[in-house]
N, C-alpha and C positions, 0 to 999 in steps of 0.2 A: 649681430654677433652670431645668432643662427645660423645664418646662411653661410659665413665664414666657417663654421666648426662643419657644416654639414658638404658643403657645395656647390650648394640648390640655391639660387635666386628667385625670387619671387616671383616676379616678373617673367619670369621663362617658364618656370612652373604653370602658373595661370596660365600664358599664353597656350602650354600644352593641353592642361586640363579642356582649356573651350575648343581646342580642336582637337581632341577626342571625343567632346562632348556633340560636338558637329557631325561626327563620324558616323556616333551610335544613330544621331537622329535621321540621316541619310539611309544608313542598314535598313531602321526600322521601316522608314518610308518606301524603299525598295520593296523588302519582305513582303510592305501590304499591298503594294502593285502587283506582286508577284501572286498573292494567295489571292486577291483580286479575280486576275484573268484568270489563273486555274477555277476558281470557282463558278466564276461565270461562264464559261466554258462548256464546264460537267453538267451545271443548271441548265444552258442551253443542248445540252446534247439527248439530258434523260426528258425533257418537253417535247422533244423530237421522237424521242421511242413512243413515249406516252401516248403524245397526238396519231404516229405511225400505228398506237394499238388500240386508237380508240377510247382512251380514259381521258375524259373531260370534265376536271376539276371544276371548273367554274362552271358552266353547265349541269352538273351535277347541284353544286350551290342553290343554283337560283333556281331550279327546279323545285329544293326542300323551302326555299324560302316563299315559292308559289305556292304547293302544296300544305306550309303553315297558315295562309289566310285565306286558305282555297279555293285560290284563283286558278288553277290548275290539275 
């Protein structure tokens, strides 16, 4: 009787709702693709300055971690 007073079938309704619901999860997935390679990107580009200026994180590391049991 709803559906009569209103003009909405259910059935189409639903049908709508999942594929919008399809829609968002596609966006989302995108987005994260996208902020992905930008990310990885900028990470690979500042490893690139870094190593170009000589700051060597990990090296650095295991240096202190030589230097705590004094092997170094």
């Amino acid at each position: 009787m709803l559906d009569r007073l209103l003009g909405v079938d259910e059935q189409s309704l639903a049908y709508d709702l999942s594929r919008a619901h399809s829609a968002d999860v596609f966006f989302i997935k995108i987005r994260a693709l996208l902020w992905g390679v930008i990310a990885t990107t900028i990470f690979f580009m500042m490893g690139n300055i870094m190593g170009a200026n000589g700051i060597d994180f990990l090296g650095m590391f295991v240096n202190r971690v030589k230097g705590l049991f004094g092997w170094g």
